[in-house]
Backbone bond lengths (Angstrom), bond angles and torsions (degrees), N, CA, C in turn:
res aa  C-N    CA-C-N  psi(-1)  N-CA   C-N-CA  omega(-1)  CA-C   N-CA-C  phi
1 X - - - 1.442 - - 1.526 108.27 -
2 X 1.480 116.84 154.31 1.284 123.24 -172.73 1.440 117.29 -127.51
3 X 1.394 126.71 114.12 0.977 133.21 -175.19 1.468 130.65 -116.29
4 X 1.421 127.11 164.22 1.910 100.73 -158.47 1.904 94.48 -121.70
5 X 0.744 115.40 126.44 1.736 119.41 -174.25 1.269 99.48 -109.80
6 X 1.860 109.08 127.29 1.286 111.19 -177.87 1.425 103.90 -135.09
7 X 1.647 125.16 135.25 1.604 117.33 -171.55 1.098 107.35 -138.62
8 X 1.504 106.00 147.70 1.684 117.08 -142.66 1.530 85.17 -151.61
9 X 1.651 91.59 132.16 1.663 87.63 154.08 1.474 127.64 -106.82
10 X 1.102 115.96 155.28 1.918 127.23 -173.77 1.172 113.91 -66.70
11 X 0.969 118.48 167.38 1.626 115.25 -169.95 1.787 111.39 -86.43
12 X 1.536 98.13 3.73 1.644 105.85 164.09 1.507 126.79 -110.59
13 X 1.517 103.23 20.23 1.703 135.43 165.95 2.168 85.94 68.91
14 X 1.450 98.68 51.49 1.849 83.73 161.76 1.514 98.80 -130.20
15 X 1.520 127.58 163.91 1.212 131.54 -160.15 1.661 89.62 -64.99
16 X 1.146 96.09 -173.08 1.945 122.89 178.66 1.945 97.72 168.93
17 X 1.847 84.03 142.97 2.039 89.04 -166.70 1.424 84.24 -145.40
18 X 1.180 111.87 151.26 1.588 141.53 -169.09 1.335 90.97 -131.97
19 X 1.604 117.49 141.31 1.303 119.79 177.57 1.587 103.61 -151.01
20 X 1.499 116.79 124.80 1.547 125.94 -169.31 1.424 98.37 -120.50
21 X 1.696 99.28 102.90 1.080 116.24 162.64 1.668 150.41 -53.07
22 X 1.345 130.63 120.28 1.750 100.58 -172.07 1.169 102.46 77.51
23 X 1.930 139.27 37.65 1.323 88.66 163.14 1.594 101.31 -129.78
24 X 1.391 93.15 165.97 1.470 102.18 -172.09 1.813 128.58 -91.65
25 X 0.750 134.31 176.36 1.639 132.87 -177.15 1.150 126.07 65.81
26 X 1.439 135.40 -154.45 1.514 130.33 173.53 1.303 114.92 -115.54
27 X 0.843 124.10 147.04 1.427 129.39 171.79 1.629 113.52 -123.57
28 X 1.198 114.49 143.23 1.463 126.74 -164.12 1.385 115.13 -102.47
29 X 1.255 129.52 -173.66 1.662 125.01 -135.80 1.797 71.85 -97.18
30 X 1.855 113.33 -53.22 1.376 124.37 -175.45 1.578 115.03 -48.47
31 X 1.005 99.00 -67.11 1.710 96.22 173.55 1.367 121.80 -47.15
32 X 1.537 118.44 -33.86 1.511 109.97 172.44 1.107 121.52 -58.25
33 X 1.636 98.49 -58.85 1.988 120.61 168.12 1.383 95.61 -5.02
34 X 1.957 92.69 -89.22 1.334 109.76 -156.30 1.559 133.13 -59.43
35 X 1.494 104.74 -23.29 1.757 124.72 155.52 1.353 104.19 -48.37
36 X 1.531 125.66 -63.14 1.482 134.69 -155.35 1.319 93.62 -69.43
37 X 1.232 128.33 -33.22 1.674 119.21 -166.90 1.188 102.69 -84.20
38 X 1.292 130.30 -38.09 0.972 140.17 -158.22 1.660 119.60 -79.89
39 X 1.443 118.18 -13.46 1.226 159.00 127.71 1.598 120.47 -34.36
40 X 1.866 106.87 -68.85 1.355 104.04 -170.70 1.876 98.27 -77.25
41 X 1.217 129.50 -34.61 1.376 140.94 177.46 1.251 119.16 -40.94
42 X 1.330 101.97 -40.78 2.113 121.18 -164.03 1.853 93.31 -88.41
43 X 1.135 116.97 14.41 1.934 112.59 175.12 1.069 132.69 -8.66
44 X 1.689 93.71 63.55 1.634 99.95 -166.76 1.797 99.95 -126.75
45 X 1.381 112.14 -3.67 1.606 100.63 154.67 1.192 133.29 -132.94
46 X 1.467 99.78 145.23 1.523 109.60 -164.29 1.436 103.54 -141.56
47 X 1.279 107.89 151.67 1.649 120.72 175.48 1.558 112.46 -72.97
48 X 1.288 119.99 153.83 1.254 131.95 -174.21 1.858 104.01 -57.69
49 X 0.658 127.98 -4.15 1.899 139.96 -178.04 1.748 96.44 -116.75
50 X 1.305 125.14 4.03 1.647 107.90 167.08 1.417 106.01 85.00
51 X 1.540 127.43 16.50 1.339 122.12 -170.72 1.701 110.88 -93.60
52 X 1.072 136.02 113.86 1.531 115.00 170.09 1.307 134.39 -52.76
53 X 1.313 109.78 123.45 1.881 114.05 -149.51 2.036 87.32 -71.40
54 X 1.013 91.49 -50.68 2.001 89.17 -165.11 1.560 105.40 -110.43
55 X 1.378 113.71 88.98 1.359 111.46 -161.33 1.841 91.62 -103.93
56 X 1.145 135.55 -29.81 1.714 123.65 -160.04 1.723 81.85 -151.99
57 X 1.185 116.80 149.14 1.990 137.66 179.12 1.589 85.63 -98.42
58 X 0.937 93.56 145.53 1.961 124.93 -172.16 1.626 99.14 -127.16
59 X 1.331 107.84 -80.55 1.892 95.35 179.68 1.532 86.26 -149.70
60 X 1.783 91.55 -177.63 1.770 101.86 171.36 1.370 107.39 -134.84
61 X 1.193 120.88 128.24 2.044 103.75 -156.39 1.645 79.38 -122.05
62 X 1.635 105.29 152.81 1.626 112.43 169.59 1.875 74.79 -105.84
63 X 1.658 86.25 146.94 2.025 96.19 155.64 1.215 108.42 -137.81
64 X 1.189 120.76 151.82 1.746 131.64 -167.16 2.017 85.89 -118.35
65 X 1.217 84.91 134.11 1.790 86.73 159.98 1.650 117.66 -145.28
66 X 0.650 122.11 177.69 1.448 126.17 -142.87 1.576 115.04 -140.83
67 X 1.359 135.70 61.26 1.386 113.60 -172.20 1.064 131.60 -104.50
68 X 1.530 133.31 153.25 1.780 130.03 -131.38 1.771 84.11 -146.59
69 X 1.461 111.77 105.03 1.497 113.07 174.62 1.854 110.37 -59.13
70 X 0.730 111.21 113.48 1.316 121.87 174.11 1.860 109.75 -83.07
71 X 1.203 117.51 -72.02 1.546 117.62 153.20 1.497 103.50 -147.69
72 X 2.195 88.93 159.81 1.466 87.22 -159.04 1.836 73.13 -143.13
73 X 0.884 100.36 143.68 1.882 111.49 -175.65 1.267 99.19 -101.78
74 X 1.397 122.94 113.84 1.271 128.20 -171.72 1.273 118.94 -112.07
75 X 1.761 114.06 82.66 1.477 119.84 -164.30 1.692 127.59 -85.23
């Protein structure tokens, strides 16, 4: 499965990560950009203390993972 990891820092300079599950195809350096901005632009989240959750884009990582049933109890 392929998932898209995106990391942002808060408007109190500590990490914050968005993670899009299941998705398929490629996505480009531009399209992230403009997703990620488009994110910090729309200033609509914030932590319960008034902090901006996605204040500056850090990176956008694709990850592939791989899972191998080892045992599965089949009730």
């Amino acid at each position: 499965m392929r998932s898209i990891n995106f990391s942002f820092k808060t408007g109190d300079n500590k990490s914050k990560s968005l993670r899009l599950s299941a998705y398929e195809g490629n996505l480009t350096q531009e399209a992230a950009q403009k997703f990620m901005q488009a994110l910090i632009d729309a200033d609509q989240f914030y932590t319960p203390d008034g902090v901006k959750m996605y204040a500056q884009a850090v990176a956008a990582r694709a990850v592939d993972t791989e899972s191998t049933d080892i045992f599965v109890n089949q009730l």
